[in-house]
C-alpha positions in Angstrom: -40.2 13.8 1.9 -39.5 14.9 -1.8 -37.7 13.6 -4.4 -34.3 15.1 -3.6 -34.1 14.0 -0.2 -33.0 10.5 0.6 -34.8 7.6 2.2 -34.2 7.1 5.9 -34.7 3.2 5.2 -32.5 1.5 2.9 -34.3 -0.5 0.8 -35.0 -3.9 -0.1 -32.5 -4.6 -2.6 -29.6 -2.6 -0.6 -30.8 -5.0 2.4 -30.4 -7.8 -0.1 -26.8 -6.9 -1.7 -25.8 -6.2 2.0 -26.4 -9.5 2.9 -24.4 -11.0 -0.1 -21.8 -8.9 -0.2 -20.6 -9.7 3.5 -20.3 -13.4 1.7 -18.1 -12.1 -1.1 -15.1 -13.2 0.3 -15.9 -16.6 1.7 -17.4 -17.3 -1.8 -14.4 -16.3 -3.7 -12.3 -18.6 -1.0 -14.2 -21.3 -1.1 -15.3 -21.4 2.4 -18.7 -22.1 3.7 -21.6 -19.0 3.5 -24.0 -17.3 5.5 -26.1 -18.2 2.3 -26.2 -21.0 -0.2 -23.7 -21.3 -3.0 -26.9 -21.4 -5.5 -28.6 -18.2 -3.7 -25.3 -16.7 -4.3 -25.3 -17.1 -8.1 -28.6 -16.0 -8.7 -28.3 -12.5 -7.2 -24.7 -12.6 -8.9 -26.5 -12.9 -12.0 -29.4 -10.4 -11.5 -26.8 -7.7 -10.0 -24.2 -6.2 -11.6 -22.7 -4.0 -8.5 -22.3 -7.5 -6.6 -20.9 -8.7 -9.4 -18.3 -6.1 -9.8 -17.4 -6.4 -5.6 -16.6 -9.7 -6.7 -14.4 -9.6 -9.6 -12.5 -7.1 -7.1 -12.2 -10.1 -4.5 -11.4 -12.4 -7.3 -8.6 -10.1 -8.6 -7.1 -9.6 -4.5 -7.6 -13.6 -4.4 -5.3 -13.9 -7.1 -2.9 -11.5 -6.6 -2.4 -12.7 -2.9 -1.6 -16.1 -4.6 1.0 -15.3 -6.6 2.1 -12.9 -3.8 2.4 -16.1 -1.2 4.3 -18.0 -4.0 6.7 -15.0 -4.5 7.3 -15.4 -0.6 7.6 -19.0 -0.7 10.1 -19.2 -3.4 12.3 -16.5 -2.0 12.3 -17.8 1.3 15.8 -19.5 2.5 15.8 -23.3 2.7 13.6 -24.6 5.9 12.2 -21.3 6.5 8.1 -22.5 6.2 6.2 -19.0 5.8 
């Protein structure tokens, strides 16, 4: 294999980012993770691609909120949405 051709296997970090990013969600929800909360903030810390996915979470989080409380304050009287 030379240098232009890529790697059959993914490597160790993509293996590693994989599994954290399939938790982005959860941790930006608050809910529980396939990995620990700590674990979480280290490879936060050390990668700045994961990092980014998350802000993006954190930004759809948000705008979700305010989307539900749009939907909540519009709604009629006794309608529960």
């Amino acid at each position: 294999m030379d240098a232009e051709t890529p790697s059959e296997e993914p490597t160790p970090e993509f293996q590693q980012c994989r599994r954290f990013r399939s938790n982005l969600a959860l941790y930006v929800s608050r809910e529980d993770l396939g990995v620990s909360r700590v674990e979480m903030r280290r490879h936060l810390e050390a990668c700045p691609a994961c990092l980014r996915e998350l802000e993006a979470y954190r930004q759809q989080h948000r705008l979700l909120g305010e989307y539900g409380k749009v939907l909540r304050r519009s709604a009629p009287d006794g309608d529960d949405r």
